[in-house]
C-alpha positions as CSV (number, residue, x, y, z in Angstrom):
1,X,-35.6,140.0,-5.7
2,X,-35.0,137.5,-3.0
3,X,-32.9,137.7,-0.1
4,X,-29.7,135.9,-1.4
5,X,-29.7,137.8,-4.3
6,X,-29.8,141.0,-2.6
7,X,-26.5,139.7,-0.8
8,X,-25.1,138.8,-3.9
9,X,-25.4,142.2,-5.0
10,X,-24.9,144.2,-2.0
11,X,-21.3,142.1,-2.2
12,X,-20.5,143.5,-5.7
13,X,-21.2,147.0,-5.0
14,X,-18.5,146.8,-1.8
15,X,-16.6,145.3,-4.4
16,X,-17.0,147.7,-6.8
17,X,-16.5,150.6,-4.4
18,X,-13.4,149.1,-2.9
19,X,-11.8,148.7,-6.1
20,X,-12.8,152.0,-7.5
21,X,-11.5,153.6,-4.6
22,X,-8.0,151.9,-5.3
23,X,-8.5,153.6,-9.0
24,X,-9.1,156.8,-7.7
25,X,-6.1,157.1,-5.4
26,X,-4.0,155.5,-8.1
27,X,-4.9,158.5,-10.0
28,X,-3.7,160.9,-7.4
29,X,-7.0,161.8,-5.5
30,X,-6.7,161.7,-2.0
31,X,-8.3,159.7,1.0
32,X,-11.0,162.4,1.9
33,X,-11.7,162.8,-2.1
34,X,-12.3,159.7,-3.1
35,X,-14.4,159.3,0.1
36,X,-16.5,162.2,-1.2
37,X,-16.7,160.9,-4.5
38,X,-17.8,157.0,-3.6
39,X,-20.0,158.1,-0.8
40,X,-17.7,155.6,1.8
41,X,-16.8,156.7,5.2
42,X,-12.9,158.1,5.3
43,X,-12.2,155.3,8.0
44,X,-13.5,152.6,5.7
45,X,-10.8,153.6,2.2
46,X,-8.0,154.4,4.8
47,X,-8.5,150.9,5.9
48,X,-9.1,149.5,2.2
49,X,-5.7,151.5,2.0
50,X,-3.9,149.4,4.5
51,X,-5.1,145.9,4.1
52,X,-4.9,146.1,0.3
53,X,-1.1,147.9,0.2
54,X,-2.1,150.5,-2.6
55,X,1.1,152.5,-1.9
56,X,3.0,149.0,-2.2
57,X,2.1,148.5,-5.5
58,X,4.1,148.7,-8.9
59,X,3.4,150.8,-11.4
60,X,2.8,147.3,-14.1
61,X,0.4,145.6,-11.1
62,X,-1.8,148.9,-11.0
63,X,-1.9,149.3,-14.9
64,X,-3.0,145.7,-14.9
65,X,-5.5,145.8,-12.1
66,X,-7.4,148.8,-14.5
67,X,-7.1,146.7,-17.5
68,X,-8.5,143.7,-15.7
69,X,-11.2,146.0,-14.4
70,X,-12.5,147.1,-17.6
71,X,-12.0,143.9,-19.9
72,X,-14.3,142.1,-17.3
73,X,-16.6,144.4,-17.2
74,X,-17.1,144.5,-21.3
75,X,-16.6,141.0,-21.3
76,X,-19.9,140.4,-18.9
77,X,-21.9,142.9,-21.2
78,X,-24.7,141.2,-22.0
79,X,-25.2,143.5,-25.1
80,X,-22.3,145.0,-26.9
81,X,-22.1,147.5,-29.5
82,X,-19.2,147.7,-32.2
83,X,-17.1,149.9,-30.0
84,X,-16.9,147.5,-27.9
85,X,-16.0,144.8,-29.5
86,X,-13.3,147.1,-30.5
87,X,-11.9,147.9,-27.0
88,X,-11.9,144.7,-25.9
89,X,-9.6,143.5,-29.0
90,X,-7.3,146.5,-27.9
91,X,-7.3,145.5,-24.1
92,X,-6.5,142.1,-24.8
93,X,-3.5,143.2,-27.0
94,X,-2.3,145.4,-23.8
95,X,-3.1,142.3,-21.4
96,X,-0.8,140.8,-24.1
97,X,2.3,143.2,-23.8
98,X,2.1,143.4,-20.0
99,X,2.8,139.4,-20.0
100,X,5.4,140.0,-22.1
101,X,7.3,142.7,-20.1
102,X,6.7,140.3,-16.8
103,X,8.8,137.8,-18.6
104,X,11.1,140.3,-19.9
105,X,11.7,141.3,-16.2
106,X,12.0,137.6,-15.0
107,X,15.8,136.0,-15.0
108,X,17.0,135.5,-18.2
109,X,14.6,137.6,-19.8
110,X,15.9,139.6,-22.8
111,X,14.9,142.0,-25.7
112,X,13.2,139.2,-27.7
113,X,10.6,139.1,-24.7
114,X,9.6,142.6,-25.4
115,X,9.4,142.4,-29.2
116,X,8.7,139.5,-30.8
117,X,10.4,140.8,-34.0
118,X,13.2,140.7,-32.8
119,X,13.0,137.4,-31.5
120,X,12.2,136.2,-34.9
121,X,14.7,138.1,-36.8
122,X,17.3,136.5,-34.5
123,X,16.4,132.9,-35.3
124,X,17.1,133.4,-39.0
125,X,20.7,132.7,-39.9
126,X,22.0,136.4,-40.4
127,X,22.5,137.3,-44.1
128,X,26.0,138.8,-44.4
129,X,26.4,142.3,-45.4
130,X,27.9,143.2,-48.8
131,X,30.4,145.7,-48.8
132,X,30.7,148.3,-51.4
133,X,27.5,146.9,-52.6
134,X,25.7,148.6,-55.3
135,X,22.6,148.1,-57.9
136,X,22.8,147.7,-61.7
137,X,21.1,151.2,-61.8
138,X,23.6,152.6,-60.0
139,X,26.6,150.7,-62.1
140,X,24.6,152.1,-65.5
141,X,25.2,155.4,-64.1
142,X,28.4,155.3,-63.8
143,X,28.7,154.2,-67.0
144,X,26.4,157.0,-68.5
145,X,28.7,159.7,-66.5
146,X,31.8,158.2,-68.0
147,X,30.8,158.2,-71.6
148,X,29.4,161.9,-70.8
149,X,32.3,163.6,-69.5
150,X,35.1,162.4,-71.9
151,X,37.4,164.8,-74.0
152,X,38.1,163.6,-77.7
153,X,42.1,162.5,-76.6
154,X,40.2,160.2,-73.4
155,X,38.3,158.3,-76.0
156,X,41.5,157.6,-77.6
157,X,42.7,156.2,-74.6
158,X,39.5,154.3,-74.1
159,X,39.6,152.5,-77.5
160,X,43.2,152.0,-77.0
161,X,42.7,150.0,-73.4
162,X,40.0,147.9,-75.9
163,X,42.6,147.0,-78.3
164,X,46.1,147.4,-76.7
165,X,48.0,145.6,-74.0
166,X,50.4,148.3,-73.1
167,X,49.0,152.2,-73.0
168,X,52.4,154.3,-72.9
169,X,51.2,158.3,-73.0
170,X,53.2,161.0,-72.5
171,X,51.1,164.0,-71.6
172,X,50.8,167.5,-70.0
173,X,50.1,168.4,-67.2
174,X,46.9,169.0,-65.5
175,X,44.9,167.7,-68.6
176,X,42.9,165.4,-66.5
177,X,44.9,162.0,-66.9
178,X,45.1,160.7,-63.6
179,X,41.2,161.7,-62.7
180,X,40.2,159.6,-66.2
181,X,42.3,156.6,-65.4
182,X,40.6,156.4,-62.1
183,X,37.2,156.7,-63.0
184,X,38.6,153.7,-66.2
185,X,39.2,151.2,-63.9
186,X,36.4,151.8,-61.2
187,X,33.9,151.2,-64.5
188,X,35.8,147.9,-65.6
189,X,36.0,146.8,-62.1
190,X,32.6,147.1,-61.7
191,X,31.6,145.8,-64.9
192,X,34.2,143.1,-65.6
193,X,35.2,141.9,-62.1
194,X,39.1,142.7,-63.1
195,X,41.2,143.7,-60.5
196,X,42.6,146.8,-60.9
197,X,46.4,148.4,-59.3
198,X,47.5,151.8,-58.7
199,X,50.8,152.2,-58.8
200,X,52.5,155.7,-57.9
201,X,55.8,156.7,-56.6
202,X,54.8,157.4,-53.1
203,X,51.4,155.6,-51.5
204,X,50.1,159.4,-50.7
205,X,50.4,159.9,-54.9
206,X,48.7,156.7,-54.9
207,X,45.8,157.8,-52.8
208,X,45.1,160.7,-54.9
209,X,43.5,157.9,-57.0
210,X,41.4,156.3,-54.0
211,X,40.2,160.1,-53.6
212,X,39.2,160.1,-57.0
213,X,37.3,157.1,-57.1
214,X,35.2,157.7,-53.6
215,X,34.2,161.4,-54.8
216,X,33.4,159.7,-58.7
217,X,31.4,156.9,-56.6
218,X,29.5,159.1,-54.7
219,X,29.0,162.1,-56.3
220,X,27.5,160.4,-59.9
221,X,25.9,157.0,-58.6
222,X,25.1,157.9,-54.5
223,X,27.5,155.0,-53.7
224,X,29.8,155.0,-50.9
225,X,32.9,153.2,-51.0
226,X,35.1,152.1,-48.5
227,X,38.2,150.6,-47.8
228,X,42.0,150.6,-48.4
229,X,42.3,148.2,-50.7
230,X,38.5,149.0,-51.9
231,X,36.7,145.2,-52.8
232,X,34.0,144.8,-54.7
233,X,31.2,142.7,-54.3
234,X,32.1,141.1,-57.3
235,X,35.9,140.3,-55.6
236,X,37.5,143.2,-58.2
237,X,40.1,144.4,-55.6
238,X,41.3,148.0,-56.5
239,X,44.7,148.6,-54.7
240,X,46.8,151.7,-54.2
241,X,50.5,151.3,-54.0
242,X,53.6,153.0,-53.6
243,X,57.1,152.2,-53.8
244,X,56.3,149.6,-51.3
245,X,55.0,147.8,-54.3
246,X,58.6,146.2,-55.1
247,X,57.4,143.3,-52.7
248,X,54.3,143.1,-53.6
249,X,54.2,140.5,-56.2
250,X,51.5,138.5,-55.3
251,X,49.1,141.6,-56.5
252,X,47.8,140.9,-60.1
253,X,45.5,142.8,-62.0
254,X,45.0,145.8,-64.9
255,X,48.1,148.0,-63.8
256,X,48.2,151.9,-63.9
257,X,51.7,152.9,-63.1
258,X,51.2,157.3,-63.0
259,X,54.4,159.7,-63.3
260,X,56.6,156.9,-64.2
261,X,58.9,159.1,-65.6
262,X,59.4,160.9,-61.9
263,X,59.9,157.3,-60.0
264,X,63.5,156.3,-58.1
265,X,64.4,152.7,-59.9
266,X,62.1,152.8,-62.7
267,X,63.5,149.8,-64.0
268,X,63.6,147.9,-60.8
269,X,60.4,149.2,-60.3
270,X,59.1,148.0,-63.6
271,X,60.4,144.5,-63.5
272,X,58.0,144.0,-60.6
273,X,55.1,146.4,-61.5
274,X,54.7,144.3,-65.3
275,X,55.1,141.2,-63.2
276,X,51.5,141.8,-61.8
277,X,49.5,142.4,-65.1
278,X,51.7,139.6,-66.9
279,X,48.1,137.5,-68.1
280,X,47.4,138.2,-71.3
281,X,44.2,139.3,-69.6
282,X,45.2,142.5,-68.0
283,X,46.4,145.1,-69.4
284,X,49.6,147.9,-68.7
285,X,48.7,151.8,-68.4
286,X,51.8,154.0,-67.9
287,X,51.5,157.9,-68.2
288,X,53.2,160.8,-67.3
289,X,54.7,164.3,-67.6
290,X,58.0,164.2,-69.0
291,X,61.1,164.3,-66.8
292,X,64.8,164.2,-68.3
293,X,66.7,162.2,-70.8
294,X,68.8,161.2,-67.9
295,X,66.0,159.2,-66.4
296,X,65.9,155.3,-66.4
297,X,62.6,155.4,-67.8
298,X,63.5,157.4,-70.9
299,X,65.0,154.0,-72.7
300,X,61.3,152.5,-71.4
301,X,59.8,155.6,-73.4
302,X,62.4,155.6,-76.8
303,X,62.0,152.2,-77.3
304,X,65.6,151.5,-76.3
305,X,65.1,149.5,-73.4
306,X,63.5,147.0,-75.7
307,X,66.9,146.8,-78.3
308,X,68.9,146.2,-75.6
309,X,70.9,142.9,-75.9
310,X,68.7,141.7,-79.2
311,X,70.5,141.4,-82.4
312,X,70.9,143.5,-85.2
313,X,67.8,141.6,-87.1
314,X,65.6,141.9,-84.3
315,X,66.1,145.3,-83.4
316,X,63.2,148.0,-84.5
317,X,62.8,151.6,-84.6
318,X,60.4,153.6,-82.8
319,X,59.2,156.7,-83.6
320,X,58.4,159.1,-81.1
321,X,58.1,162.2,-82.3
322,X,54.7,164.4,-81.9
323,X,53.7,164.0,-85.3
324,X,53.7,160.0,-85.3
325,X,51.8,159.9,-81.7
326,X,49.6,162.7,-81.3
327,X,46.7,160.4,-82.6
328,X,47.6,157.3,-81.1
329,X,50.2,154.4,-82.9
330,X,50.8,150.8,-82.0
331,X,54.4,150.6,-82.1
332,X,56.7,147.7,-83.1
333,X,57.6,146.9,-79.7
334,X,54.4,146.4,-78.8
335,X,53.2,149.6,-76.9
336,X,50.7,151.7,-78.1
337,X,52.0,155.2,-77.2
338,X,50.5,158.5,-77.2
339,X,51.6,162.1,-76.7
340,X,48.8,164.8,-75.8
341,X,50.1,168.2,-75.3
342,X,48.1,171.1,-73.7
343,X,47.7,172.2,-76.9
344,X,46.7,169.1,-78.8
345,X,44.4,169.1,-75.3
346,X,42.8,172.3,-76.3
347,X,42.2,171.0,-79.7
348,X,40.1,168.0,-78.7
349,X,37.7,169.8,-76.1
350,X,39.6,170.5,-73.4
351,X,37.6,173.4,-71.7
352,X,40.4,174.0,-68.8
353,X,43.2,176.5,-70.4
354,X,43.5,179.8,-70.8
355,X,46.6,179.3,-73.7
356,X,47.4,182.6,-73.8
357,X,47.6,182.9,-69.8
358,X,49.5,179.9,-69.7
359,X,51.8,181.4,-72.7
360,X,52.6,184.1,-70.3
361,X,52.8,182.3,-67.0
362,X,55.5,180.1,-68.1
363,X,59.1,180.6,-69.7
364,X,59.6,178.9,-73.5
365,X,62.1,176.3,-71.8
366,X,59.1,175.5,-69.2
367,X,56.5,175.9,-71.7
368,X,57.7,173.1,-74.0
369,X,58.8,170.5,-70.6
370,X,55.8,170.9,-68.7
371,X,53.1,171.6,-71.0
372,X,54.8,170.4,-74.7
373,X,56.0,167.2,-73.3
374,X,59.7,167.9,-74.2
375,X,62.2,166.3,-72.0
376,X,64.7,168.3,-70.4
377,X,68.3,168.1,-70.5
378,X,69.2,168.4,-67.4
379,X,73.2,168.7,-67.8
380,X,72.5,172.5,-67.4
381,X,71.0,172.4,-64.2
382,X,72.5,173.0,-61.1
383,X,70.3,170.0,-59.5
384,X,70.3,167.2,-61.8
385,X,67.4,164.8,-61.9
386,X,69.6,162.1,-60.6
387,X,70.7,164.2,-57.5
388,X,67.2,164.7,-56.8
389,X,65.7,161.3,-57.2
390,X,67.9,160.4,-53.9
391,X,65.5,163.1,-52.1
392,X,62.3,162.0,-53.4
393,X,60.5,159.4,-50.4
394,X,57.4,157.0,-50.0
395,X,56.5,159.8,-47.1
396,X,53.5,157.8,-46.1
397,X,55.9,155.0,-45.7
398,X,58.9,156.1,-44.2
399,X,58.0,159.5,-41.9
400,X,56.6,157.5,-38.9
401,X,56.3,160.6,-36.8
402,X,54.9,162.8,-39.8
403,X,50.5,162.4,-39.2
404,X,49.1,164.5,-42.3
405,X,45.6,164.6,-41.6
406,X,46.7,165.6,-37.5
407,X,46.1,169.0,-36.0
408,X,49.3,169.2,-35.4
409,X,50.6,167.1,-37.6
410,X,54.3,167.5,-36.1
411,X,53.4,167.4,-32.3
412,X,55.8,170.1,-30.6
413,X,58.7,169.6,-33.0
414,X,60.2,172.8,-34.5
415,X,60.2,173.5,-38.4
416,X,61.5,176.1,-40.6
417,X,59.2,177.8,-43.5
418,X,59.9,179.6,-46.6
419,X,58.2,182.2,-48.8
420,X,58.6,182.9,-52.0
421,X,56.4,185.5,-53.7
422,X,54.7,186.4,-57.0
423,X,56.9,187.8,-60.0
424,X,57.0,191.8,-60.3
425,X,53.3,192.1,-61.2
426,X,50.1,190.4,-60.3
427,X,50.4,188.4,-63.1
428,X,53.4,186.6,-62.4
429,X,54.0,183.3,-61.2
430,X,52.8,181.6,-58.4
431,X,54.0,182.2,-54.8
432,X,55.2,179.4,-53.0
433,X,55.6,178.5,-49.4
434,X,57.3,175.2,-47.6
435,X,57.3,174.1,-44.1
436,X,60.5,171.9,-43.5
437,X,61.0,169.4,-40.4
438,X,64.4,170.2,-39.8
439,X,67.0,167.1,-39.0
440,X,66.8,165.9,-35.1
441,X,70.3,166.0,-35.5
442,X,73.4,167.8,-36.8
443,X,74.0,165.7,-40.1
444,X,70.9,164.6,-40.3
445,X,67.9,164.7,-43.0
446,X,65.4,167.7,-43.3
447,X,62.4,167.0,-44.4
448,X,59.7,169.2,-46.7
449,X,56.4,168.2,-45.1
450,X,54.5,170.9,-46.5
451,X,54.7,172.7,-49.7
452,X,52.0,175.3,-51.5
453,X,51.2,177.5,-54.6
454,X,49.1,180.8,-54.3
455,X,48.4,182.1,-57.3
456,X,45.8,185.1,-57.4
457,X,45.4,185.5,-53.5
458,X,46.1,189.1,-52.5
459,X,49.1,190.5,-49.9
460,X,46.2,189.9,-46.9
461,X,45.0,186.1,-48.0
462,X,48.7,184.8,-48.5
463,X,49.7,186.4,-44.8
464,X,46.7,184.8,-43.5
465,X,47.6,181.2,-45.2
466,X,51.2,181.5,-43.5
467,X,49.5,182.8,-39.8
468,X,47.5,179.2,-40.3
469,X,50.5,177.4,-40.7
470,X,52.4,179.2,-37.6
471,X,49.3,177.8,-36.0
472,X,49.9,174.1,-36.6
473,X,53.7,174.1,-36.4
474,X,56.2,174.8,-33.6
475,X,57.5,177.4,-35.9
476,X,61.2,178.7,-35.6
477,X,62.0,180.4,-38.3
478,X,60.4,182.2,-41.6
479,X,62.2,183.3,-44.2
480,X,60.8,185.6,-47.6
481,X,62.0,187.2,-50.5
482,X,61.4,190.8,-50.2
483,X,63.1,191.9,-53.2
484,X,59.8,192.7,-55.4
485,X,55.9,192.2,-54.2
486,X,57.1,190.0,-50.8
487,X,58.2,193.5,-48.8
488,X,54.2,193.5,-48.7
489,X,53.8,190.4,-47.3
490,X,56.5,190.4,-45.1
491,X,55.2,193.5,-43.4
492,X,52.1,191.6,-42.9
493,X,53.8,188.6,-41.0
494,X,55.6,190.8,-39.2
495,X,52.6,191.8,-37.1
496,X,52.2,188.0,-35.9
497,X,55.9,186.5,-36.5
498,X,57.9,189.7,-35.4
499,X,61.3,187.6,-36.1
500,X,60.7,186.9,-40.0
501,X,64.2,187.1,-41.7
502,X,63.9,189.3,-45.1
503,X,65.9,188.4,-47.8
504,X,67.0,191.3,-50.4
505,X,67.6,189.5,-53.6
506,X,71.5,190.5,-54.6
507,X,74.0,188.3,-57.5
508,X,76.0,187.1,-54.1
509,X,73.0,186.0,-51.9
510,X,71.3,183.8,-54.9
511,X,74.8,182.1,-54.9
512,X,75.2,181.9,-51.1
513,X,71.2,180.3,-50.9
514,X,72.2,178.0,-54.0
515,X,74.9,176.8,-52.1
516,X,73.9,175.7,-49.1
517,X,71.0,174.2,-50.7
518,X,73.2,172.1,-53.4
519,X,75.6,171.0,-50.0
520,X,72.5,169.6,-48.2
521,X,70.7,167.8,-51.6
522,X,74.2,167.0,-52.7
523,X,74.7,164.8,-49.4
524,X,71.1,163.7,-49.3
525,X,70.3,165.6,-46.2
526,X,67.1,166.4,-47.6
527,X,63.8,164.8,-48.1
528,X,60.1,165.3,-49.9
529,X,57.3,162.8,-50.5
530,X,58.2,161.1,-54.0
531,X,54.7,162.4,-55.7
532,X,55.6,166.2,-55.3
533,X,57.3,166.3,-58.8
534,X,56.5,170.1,-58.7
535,X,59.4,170.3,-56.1
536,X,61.8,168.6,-58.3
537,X,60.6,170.6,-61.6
538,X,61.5,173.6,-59.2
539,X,64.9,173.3,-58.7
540,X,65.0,171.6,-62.4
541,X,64.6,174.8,-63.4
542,X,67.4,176.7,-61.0
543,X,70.7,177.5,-63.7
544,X,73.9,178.9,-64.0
545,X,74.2,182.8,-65.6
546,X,75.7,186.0,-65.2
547,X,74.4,189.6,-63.7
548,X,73.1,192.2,-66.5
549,X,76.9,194.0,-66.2
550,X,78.1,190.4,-67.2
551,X,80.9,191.1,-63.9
552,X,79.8,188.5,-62.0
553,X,77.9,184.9,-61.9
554,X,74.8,184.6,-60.0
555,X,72.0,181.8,-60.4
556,X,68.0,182.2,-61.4
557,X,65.5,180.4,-63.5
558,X,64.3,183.4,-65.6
559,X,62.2,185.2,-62.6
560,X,60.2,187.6,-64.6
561,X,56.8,188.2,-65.5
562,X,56.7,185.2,-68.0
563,X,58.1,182.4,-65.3
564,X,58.5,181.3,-62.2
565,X,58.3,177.6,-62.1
566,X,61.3,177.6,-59.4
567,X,59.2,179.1,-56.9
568,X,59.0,176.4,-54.5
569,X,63.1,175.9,-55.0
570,X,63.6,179.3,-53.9
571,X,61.2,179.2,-50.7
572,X,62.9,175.5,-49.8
573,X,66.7,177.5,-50.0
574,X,64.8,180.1,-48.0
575,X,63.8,177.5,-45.2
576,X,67.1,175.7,-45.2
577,X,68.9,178.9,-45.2
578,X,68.8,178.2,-41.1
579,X,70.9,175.6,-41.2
580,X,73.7,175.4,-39.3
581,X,75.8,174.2,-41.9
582,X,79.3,173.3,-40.3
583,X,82.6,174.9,-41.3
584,X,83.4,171.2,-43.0
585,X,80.7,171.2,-45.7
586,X,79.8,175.0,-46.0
587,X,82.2,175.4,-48.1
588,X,84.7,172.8,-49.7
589,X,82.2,170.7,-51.9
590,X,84.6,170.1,-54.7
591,X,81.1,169.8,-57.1
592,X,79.9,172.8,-56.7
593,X,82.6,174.8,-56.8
594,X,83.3,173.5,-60.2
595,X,79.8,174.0,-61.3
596,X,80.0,177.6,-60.0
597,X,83.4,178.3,-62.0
């Protein structure tokens, strides 16, 4: 080896020293160590130290100083085996990513730098995102789950939306119209394109069909929906309406118009409801439970409403008794109507009734109106239909300061709630409970913001559902029957409400209850959301009678073991019984009085 060569490589080892010795204390040893380890004087790396600025450095310079180290040193292999090869491939990736996070660090750098995915994705115009999307798979499920989960009278109304422009079906309650109807249109939606309108008499009844339709969605085919009105991505619209719906003509679509017979202005209503499904393409669904013969939809129902103000000649009858529509019949005005008891329910696969319960649960007058789809004549009631229409609100609509789904859905406001229990055994009727936003001011409006039916919850669990509601309300008063089975609960509220008013059932306090209530409903003082026809039904049922001795007249609606549809009447007068009702209306309301004698 000649002299310059010896140089050469006497230069390479300082070099390789000096550099090492910057490795080494970049991986924590210290001066003296890495002295020790390189063989080097401690004077000489303290100065490599200084003049080099190893503290100075940044983490990036002395990852890339390493990786430069190495790569070169593989690179000037003279031979190479596969693993090498395959370290340098890797290196150069990491020389690769360094450069990118120098520019990423630079002035204008950005996330693109880093990933060059990113940067990519970015330059392609961004597809837009489908909303409600969902696969033909998941539409054939839907359709499999409909055609699996229909009772015999639902595939009567199926055939009949096939055939018939205007569906007209009277029906029970709680035989799953409403739920069928919902999952009906989401299927044609889906499958047609067809818009589809919900029509109810408050938005919140509305919504019980959005509810419906999400849980059907998701639970069957895994598909979310969203939105209020829901769009497919097929542009069916599916929108849920209220009352508001008198100005909503520009809506058109298949129209399902629910408890019709329970909606303020039916025929006002109507005008504009039909308006929106005029095409001979959509089609008209109205059902409901049956309400009285003094409600505007009853002509819509008899076929009157069509006769009226056409000659003699073109006049037609239409039969609507049970035996002529409990399978289904096009009528001569056009409507195909149908009338499904709970019985005729039953019949055709209806898996949901107990008939004998139900039998005892409900009085013979409350059997046939609510489950035999017999109107009721209301001229024997102390509160008329038409008395209580003028109560019945879009809530949704009109309560601005009323937030449902709130924790307090009241704020601070006081209310007023009232109790009424089971019948005299277990196996009574339901117990019912209302929480009332009483009027800011003397005259004013109270409002029923809350109403509930416990049936088979014991003394303990029915305490515990009031305690919950003392916990989201301001509450100033409770009020409970304690004639019969309420003493028990009553004791039990007691231990958390100590100022619960009992009330001991007598001939003169039913009348003094009835009273103030008819004074407030007679002078529209009070107000419920437009869907809870159960309130309505309740003090339907409320009539004149005398006590056992015949001596005296009191009010009921058949309280015994076999009824109790009044219940939530009856914990409503309990709640209102705090009124202040002034010496000017307590007592000199001409109506009543009459009604009373």
């Amino acid at each position: 080896m000649n002299a310059k060569t010896q140089r050469l490589d006497a230069e390479i080892t300082d070099n390789d020293n000096r550099r090492q010795a910057k490795f080494l204390y970049w991986q924590g040893f210290r001066v003296v160590r890495v002295a020790e380890i390189l063989d080097e004087k401690e004077t000489t790396i303290h100065s490599w130290k200084k003049r080099d600025k190893w503290d100075e450095s940044k983490p990036i310079e002395r990852v890339e100083g390493v990786l430069e180290s190495r790569l070169i040193k593989l690179i000037l292999k003279e031979v190479k085996e596969g693993r090498d090869f395959k370290e340098i491939d890797l290196l150069g990736r990491q020389v690769e990513r360094l450069a990118r996070v120098r520019r990423y660090e630079q002035k204008g750098g950005h996330e693109g730098d880093l990933n060059p995915k990113v940067a990519n994705r970015n330059a392609k115009p961004k597809k837009k995102q489908l909303r409600n999307n969902y696969t033909d798979e998941q539409a054939q499920m839907l359709r499999d789950a409909f055609n699996d989960e229909l009772f015999d009278y639902q595939k009567v109304w199926y055939e009949a939306g096939l055939k018939h422009r205007i569906r007209n079906v009277l029906k029970s309650r709680q035989i799953g119209a409403t739920y069928y109807f919902a999952r009906e249109a989401l299927l044609d939606a889906v499958e047609t394109g067809r818009n589809q309108i919900f029509l109810s008499a408050s938005k919140a009844q509305a919504h019980v069909f959005k509810q419906y339709i999400f849980n059907y969605a998701a639970e069957v085919a895994d598909l979310e929906l969203t939105g209020d009105p829901i769009v497919l991505p097929n542009n069916a619209t599916l929108y849920f309406l209220g009352t508001n719906a008198r100005t909503a003509q520009s809506y058109h679509g298949n129209l399902y118009f629910d408890e019709y017979f329970w909606t303020y202005k039916f025929q006002e209503l109507r005008k504009v409801a039909s308006g929106m499904a005029i095409h001979k393409k959509w089609r008209q669904t109205y059902f409901s439970t049956p309400s009285s013969l003094s409600h505007d939809a009853y002509p819509y129902w008899s076929g009157d409403l069509f006769n009226k103000g056409r000659s003699k000649q073109d006049k037609v009858d239409v039969d609507i008794t049970h035996n002529t529509l409990k399978d289904g019949y096009l009528c001569a005005d056009g409507q195909w109507r149908h009338i499904v008891t709970v019985e005729d329910a039953i019949a055709q696969g209806c898996n949901l009734f107990d008939l004998n319960q139900l039998r005892l649960e409900y009085s013979d007058p409350e059997y046939l109106n609510l489950l035999m789809c017999q109107f009721v004549d209301d001229n024997a009631s102390i509160f008329g239909l038409m008395m209580l229409q003028r109560c019945m609100v879009d809530s949704w609509e009109e309560w601005e300061d009323f937030k449902p789904f709130a924790e307090r859905p009241v704020g601070h406001q006081q209310v007023w709630v009232g109790y009424d229990p089971n019948g005299e055994n277990e196996n009574g009727d339901n117990a019912g409970c209302v929480v009332i936003l009483p009027a800011a001011s003397a005259g004013g409006k109270h409002r029923i913001i809350e109403r509930h039916q416990w049936r088979g919850l014991d003394f303990e669990s029915q305490a515990e559902q009031i305690r919950q509601i003392t916990l989201r309300y301001n509450v100033a008063h409770v009020g409970i029957d304690t004639t019969g089975l309420g003493s028990a609960v009553y004791q039990l509220v007691r231990k958390f409400y100590p100022s619960v008013v009992q009330y001991q059932y007598s001939a003169e306090l039913k009348v003094d209850l009835v009273m103030k209530a008819y004074n407030i409903i007679s002078k529209g003082r009070l107000e419920f959301d437009a869907g809870s026809t159960d309130i309505a039904q309740s003090f339907m049922a409320i009539r004149k009678t005398t006590t056992p001795s015949g001596m005296k007249m009191t009010f009921n609606a058949g309280r015994n073991s076999t009824t109790g549809h009044a219940d939530l009447a009856w914990a409503t007068m309990h709640a209102l019984d705090k009124d202040p009702l002034d010496s000017g209306t307590q007592t000199t309301n001409n109506s009543f009085v009459e009604i009373y004698q």
